[in-house]
N, C-alpha and C positions, 0 to 999 in steps of 0.2 A: 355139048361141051362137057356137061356133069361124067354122061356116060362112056365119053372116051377117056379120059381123067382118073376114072376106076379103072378103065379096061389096060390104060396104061401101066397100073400097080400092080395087073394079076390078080384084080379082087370079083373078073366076074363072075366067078363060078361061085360068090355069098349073093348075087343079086338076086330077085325073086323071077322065076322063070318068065311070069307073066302077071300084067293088070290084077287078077281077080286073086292070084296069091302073095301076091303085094295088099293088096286090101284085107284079104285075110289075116296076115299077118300084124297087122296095124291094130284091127278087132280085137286079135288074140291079146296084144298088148296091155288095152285099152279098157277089157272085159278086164284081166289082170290086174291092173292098176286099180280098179273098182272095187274090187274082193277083197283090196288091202296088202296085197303081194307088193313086198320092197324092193324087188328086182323088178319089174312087170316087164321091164327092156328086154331078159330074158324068157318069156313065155309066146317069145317065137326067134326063129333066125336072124341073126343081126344082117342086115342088107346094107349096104355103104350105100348103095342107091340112093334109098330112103333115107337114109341117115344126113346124107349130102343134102338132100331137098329141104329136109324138117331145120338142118340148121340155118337155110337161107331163108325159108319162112318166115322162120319166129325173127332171123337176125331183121328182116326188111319190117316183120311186124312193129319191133321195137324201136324201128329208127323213123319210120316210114309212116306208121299209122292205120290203123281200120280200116281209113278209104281202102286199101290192098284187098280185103274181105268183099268188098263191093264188084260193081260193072265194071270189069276192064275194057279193054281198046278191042272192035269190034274184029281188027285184024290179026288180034291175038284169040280167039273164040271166045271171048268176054271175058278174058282171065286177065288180072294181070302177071306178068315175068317178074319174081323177086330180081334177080340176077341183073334183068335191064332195068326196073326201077334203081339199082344202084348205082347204075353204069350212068343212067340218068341223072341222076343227085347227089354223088360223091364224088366230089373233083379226086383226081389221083387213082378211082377204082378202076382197076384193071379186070377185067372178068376171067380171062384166061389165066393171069398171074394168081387170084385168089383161088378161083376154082384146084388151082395146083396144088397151095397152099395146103388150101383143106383136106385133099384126096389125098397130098401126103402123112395128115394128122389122123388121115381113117386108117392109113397103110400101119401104119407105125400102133396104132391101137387095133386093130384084127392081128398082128405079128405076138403085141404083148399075150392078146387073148388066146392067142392058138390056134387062130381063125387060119391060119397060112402060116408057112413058113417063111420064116425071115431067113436073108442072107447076110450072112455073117462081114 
């Protein structure tokens, strides 16, 4: 759902080709942020991907709780879904309507940054 949502706005050519440059990228971040670097968000390519993911992470961590860190559902490969914990616990969450929301708010910020061209 994440990934069509981008793919809808035109943003997939900021996503990370694959898994291990998606990880890299994160590292680069993260090393960055460590060194003291103000931007460290900058010391790799913005990916709306990731950006969609890290913001339903931390939002499910902060509503949700640490169990989420733990053993998820065995039919999920022990992970748990931010996105269906929501769907699960927030009367009114729409996942499709939200998921829109946000890929619109990444659109509209890759447009401010230069990331893509915006349509006038």
């Amino acid at each position: 759902m994440m990934r069509g949502a981008i793919e809808q706005r035109g943003l997939s050519g900021l996503v990370a080709k694959d898994g291990q440059t998606a990880i890299a990228n994160e590292i680069a971040q993260l090393e960055a942020a460590r060194s003291g670097d103000h931007e460290p968000q900058k010391a790799a390519p913005f990916d709306p991907l990731m950006s969609m993911h890290w913001h339903y992470v931390n939002a499910a961590l902060e509503n949700g709780g640490l169990y989420l860190l733990g053993e998820g559902p065995a039919e999920n490969d022990g992970h748990f879904c931010p996105i269906c914990e929501f769907e699960k616990h927030s009367k009114g969450f729409s996942a499709s309507e939200e998921i829109g929301s946000v890929a619109d708010q990444i659109r509209k910020y890759c447009v401010a940054e230069k990331l893509i061209l915006g349509v006038q």
